[in-house]
N, C-alpha and C positions, 0 to 999 in steps of 0.2 A: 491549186487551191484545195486544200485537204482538208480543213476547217473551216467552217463561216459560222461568222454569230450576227444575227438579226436582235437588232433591239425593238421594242414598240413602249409606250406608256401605256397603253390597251389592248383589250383585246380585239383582232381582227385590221390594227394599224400594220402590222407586218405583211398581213396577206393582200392587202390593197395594194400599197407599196413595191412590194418586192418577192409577194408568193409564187409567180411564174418562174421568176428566176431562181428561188429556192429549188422549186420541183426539178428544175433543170441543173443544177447542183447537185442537187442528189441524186439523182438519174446516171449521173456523172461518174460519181463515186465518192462525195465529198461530204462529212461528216457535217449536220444542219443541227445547231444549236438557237432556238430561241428565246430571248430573255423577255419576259413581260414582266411591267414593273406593278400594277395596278389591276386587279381581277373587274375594273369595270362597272363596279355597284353605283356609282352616281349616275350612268346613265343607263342601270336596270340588274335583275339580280347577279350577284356577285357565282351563287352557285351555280346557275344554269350558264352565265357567261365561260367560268371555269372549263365545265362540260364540253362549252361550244369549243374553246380556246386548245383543251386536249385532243378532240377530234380534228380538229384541224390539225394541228400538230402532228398528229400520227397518219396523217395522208401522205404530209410529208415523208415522212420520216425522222421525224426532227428531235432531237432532245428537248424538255419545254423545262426553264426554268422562272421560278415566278420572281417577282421585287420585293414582294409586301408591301409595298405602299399603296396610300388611299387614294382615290380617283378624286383629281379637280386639286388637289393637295399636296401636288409632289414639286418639291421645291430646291430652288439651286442651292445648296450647299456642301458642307462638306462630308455630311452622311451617306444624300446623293451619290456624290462622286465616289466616295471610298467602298461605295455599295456596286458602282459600274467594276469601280476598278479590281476589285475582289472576282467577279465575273471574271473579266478579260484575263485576269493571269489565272483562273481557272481551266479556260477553255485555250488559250491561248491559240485565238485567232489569226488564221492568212490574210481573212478580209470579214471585213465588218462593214451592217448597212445598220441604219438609224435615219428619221424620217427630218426631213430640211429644217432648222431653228427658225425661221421664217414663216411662220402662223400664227392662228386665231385662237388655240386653246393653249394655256397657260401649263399642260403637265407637256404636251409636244416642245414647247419652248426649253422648258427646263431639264428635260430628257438629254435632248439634242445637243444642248450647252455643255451638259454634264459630261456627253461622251466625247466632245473634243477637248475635253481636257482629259478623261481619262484616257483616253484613245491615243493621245501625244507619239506615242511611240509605235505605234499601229501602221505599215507600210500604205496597207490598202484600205481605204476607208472611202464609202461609197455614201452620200443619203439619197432617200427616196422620197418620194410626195405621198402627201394623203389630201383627202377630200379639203382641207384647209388648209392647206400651204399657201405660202405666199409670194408670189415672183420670182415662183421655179423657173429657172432657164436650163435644163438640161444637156449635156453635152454628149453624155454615155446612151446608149439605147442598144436594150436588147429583144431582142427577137422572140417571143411569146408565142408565135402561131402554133407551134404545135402542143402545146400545153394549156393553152389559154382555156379548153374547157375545164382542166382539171383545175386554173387558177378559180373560174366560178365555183368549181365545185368547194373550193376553201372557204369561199365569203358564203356560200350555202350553209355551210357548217356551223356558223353564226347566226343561226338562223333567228335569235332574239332582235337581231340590228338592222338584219335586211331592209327595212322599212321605216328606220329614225334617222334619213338626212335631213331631215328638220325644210325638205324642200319637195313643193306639193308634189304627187304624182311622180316620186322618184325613189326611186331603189337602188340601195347599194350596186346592184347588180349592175344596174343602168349606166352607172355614175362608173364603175370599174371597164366596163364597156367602154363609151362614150372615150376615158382616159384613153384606154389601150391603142382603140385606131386613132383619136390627136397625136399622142405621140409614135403610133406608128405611123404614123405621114408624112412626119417629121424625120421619123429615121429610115423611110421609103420601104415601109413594109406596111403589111397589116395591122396587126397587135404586136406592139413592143412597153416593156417598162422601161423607164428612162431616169438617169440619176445625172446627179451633180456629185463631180469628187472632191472631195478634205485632201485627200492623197491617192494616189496611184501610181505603181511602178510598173513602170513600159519597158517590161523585158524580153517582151514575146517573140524579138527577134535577133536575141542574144542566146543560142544553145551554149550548153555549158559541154564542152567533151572531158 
């Protein structure tokens, strides 16, 4: 995997999702591109979101590319889609993560939709969950422990959001926790993130001579 492109609708939806395994990619040696489609201003300011959205990105290591579009307002069509799909033959990803079409906010929905149809052709295509998914069943699960401080340290970087899950006496941080060991129980570890695949090729025990 020498490319990966992470999508999110927001800022700080990638690094909940799928930012251990990012770190761990790039760690790796695998070029980390992320695509944000929306700087996040409906749910607080757009410029310090940005801020947050770079720092994070460069913990990574990651290239950060934005969408332009407006938060609460990103919608399935074909601007959408031809706006993914300009990305993906941009970067021309090995493997692509984007967060489960199965949720409660309306730009996750329409994100998610958009990239299985641009993504069509994409061998490896993974989604992640966010705090509002719906009826993840998980089948993939990776292994997180040794990064998982530096996953906090990602959602730290956001440091405008840490405290808007809209749910009393809980913090993102909490909420990323809490995920980490459920589904690390699940896949009999500690902390792991855990995805459901669109596609995946199972070649890992096919050498090529």
């Amino acid at each position: 995997m020498k490319k990966i492109l992470a999508i999110g609708a927001h800022p700080d939806d990638i690094e909940f999702g799928c930012g251990g395994t990012l770190l761990k990619l790039s760690d790796s040696g695998a070029k980390i591109f992320m695509y944000v489609l929306t700087k996040g201003d409906f749910g607080g300011n757009p410029e310090i979101r940005e801020k947050e959205q770079i720092k994070s990105a460069s913990i990574i290591g990651a290239n950060l590319i934005w969408g332009g579009f407006k938060d609460t307002e990103v919608f399935l069509n074909r601007e959408l889609i031809e706006n993914v799909e300009k990305v993906i033959k941009k970067v021309s990803p090995d493997l692509i993560f984007v967060n489960y079409y199965k949720d409660t906010h309306q730009d996750h929905i329409a994100v998610s939709n958009a990239v299985v149809t641009a993504a069509r052709y994409i061998n490896n295509f993974l989604f992640y969950e966010t705090p509002t998914s719906i009826d993840f069943s998980p089948t993939i699960f990776n292994d997180i422990g040794d990064v998982f401080k530096n996953k906090i340290s990602l959602l730290k970087a956001h440091f405008s959001q840490i405290n808007k899950t809209r749910v009393k006496n809980l913090s993102i941080i909490e909420s990323a926790q809490s995920t980490a060991i459920f589904r690390g129980y699940q896949g009999r570890m500690k902390y792991c993130e855990s995805f459901m695949a669109q596609r995946i090729m199972f070649d890992i025990l096919c050498s090529k001579k």
